[in-house]
C-alpha positions as CSV (number, residue, x, y, z in Angstrom):
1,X,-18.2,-9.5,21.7
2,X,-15.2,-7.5,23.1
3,X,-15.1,-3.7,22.5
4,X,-12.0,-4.1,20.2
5,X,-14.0,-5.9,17.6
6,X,-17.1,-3.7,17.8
7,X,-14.8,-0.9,17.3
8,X,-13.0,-2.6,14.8
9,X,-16.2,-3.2,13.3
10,X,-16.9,1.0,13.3
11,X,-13.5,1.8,12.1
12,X,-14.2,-0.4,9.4
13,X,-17.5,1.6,8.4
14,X,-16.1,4.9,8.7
15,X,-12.9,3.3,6.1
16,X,-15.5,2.2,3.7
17,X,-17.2,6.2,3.4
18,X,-14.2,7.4,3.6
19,X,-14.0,6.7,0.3
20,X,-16.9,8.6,-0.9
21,X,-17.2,11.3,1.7
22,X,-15.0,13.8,3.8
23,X,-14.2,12.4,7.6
24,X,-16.2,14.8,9.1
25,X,-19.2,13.0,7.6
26,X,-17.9,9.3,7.3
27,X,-17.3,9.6,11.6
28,X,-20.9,10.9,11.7
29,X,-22.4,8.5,9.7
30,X,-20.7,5.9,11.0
31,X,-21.6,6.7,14.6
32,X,-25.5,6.9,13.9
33,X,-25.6,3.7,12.1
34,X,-23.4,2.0,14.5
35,X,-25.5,3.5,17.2
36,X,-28.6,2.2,15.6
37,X,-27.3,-0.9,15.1
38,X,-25.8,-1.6,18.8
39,X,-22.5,-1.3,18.1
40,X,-20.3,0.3,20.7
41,X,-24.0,2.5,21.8
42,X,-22.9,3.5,24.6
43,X,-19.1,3.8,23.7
44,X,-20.1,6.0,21.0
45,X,-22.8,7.6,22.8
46,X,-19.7,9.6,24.1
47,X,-18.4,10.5,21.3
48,X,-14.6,9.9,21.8
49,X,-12.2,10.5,19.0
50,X,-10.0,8.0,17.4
51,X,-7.0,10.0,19.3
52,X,-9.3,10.0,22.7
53,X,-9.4,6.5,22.7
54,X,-5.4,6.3,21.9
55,X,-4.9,8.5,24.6
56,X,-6.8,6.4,27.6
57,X,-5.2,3.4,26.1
58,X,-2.0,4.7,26.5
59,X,-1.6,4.1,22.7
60,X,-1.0,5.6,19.2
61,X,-3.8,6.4,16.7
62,X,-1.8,4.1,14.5
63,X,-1.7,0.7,16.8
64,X,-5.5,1.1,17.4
65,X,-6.1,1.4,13.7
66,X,-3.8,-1.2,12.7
67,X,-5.5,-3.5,15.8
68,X,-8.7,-2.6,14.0
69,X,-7.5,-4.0,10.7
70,X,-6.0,-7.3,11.8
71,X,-9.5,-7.8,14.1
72,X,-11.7,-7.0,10.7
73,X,-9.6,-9.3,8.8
74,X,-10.9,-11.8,11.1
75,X,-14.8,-10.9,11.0
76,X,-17.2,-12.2,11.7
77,X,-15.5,-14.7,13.8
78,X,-13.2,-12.0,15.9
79,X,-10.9,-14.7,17.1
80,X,-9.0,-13.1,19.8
81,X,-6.4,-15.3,19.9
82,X,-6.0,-15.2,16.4
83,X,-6.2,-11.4,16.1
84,X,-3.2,-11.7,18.8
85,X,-1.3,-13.9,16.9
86,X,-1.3,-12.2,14.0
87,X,-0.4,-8.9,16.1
88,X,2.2,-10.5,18.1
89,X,3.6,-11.9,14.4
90,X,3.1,-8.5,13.4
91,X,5.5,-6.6,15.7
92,X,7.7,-9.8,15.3
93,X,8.3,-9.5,12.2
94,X,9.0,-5.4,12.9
95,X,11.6,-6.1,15.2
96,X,13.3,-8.6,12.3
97,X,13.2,-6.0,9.7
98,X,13.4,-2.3,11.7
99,X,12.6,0.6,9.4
């Protein structure tokens, strides 16, 4: 499985205790289990930030979350091409209707 849909896959765990917990301890959480579990080990294992990984990707914080989203949509599958379309329809349809 490509790393964009394990990560999608933690972002999505750290989302759900978000909603019962403060991020400090949602990220934490999340990066035991996922660690336990195999997801992203090693990526995890050092212990980049949301913005780190942004950063190396050249990206924002927002188009890696909103990457994230789209790929969970799609679990378990993970369809890549899929996932792309729907980005690529995504930005389309940003372009169509600027803010």
């Amino acid at each position: 499985m490509p790393d964009i849909e394990l990560y999608a896959q933690y972002v999505h765990k750290v989302r759900g205790y978000l909603k019962t917990m403060p991020l400090n301890d949602a990220v934490k959480k999340s990066v035991d289990e996922s660690i336990k579990e195999g997801i992203l080990r090693d990526f995890l294992r050092k212990n980049k930030t949301i913005e780190t990984i942004a950063d190396e990707l050249e990206t924002t914080v927002n188009d890696i979350l909103e990457i994230c989203d789209v790929a969970c949509k799609h679990a378990p599958e993970y369809n890549a091409e899929k996932v792309f379309d729907e980005l690529h329809e995504m930005e389309m349809a940003k372009l169509r209707h600027p803010l």
